[in-house]
The first five atom37 places (N, CA, C, CB, O) and aatype in JSON, in Angstrom:
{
  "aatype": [20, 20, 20, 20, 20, 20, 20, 20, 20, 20, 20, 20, 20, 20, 20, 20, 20, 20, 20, 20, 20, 20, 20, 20, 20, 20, 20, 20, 20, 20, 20, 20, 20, 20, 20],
  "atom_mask": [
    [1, 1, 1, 1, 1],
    [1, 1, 1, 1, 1],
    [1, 1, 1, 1, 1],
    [1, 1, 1, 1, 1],
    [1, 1, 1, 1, 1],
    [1, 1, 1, 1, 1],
    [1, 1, 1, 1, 1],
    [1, 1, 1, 1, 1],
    [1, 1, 1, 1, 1],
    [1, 1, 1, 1, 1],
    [1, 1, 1, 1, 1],
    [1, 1, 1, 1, 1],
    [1, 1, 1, 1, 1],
    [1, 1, 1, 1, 1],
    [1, 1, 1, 1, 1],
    [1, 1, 1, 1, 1],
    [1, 1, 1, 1, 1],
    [1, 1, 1, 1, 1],
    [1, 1, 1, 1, 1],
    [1, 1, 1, 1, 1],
    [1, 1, 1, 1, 1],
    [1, 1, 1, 1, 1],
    [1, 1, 1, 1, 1],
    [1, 1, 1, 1, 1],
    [1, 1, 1, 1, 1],
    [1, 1, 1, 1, 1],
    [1, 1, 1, 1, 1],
    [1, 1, 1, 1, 1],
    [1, 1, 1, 1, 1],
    [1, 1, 1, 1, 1],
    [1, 1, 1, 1, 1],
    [1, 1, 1, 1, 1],
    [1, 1, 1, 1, 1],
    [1, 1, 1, 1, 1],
    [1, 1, 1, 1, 1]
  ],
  "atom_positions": [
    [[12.43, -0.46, 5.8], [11.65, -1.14, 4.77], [11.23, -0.12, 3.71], [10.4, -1.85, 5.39], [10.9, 1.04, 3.95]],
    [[11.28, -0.77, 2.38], [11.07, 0.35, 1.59], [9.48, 0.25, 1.12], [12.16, 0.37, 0.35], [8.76, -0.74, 1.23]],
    [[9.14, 1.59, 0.56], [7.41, 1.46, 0.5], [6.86, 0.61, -0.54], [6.67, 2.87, 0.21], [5.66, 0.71, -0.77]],
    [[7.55, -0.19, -1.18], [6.77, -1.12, -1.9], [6.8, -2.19, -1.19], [7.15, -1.37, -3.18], [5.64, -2.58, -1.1]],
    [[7.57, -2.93, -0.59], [7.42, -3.45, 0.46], [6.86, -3.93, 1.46], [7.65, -3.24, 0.63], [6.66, -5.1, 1.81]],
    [[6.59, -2.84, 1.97], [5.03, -2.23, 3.12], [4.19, -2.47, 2.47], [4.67, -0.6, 3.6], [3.36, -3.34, 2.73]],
    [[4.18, -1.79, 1.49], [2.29, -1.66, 0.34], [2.28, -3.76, -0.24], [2.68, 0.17, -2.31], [1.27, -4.4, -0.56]],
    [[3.12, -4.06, -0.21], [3.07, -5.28, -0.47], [2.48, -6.21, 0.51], [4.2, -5.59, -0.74], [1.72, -7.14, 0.22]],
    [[3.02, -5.77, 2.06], [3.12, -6.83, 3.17], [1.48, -6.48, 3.53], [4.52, -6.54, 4.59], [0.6, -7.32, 3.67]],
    [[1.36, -5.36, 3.63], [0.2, -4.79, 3.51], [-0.91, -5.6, 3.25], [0.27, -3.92, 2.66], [-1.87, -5.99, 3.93]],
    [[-0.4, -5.81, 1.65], [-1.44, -6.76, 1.03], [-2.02, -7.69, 0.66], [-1.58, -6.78, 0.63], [-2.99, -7.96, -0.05]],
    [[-0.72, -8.53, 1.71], [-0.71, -9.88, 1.75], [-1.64, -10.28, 3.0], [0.77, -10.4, 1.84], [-2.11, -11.4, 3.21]],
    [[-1.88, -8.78, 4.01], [-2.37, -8.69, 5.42], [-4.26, -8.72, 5.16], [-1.64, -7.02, 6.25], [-5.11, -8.84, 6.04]],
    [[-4.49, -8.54, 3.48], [-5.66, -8.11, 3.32], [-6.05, -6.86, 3.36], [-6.24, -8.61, 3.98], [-7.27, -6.75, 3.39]],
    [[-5.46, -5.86, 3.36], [-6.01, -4.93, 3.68], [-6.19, -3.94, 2.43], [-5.37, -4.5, 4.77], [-5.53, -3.93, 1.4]],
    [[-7.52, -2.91, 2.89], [-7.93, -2.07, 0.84], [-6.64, -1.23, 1.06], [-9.98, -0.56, 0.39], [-5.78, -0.83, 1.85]],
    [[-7.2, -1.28, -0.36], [-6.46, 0.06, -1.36], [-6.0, 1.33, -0.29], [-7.86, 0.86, -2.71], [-4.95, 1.92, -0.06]],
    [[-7.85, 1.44, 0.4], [-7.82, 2.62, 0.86], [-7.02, 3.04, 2.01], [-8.9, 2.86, 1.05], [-6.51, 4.15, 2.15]],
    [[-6.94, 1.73, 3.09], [-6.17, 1.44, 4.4], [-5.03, 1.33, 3.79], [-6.53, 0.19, 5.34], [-4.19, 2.06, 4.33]],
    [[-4.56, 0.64, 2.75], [-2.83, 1.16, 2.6], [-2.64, 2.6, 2.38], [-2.02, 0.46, 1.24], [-1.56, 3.06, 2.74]],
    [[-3.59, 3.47, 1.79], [-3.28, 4.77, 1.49], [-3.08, 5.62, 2.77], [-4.32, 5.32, 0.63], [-2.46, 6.68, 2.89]],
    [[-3.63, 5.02, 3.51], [-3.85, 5.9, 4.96], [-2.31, 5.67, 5.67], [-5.37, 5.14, 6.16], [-1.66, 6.63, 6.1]],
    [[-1.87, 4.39, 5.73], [-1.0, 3.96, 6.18], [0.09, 4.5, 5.63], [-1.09, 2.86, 6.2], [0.8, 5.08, 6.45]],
    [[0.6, 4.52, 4.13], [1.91, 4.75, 3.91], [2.03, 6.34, 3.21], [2.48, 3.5, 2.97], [3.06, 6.89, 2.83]],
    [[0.61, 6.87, 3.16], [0.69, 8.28, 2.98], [0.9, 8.78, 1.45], [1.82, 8.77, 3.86], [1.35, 9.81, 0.95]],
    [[0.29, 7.41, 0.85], [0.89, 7.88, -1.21], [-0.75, 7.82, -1.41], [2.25, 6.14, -2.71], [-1.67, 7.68, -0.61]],
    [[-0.7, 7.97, -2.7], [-2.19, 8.18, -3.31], [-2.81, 7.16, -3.76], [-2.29, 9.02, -4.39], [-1.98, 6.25, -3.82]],
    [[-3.73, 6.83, -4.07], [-4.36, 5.53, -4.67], [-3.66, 4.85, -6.06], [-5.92, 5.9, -5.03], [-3.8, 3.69, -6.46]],
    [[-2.77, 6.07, -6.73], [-2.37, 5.95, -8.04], [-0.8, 5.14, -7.76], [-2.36, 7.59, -8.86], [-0.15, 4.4, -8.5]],
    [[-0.61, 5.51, -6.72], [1.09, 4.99, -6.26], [0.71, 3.51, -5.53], [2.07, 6.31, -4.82], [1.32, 2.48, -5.8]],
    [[-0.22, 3.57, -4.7], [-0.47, 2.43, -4.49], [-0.86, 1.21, -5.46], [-1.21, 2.64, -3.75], [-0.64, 0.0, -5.46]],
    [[-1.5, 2.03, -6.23], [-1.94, 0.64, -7.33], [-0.9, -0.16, -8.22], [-2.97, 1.17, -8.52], [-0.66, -1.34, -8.48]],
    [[-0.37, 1.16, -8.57], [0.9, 0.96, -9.36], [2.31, -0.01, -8.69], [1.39, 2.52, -9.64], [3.24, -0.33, -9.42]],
    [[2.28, -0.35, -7.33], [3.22, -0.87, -6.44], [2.08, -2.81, -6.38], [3.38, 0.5, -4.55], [2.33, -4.01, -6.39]],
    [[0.95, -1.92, -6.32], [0.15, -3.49, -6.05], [0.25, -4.54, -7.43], [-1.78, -3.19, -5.72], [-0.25, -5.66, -7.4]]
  ]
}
């Protein structure tokens, strides 16, 4: 699975910003930018 993907399914799971950061290991700036 690729990491936008994840950061997506992620966020469909509810979960913050911050718990995806922990999870897929990118920064708040990569994450946002994917959300």
């Amino acid at each position: 699975m690729y990491k936008w993907q994840k950061i997506k399914a992620l966020q469909r799971q509810g979960k913050s910003i911050k718990e995806i950061m922990r999870i897929v290991k990118l920064s708040r700036n990569t994450v946002r930018k994917y959300i």
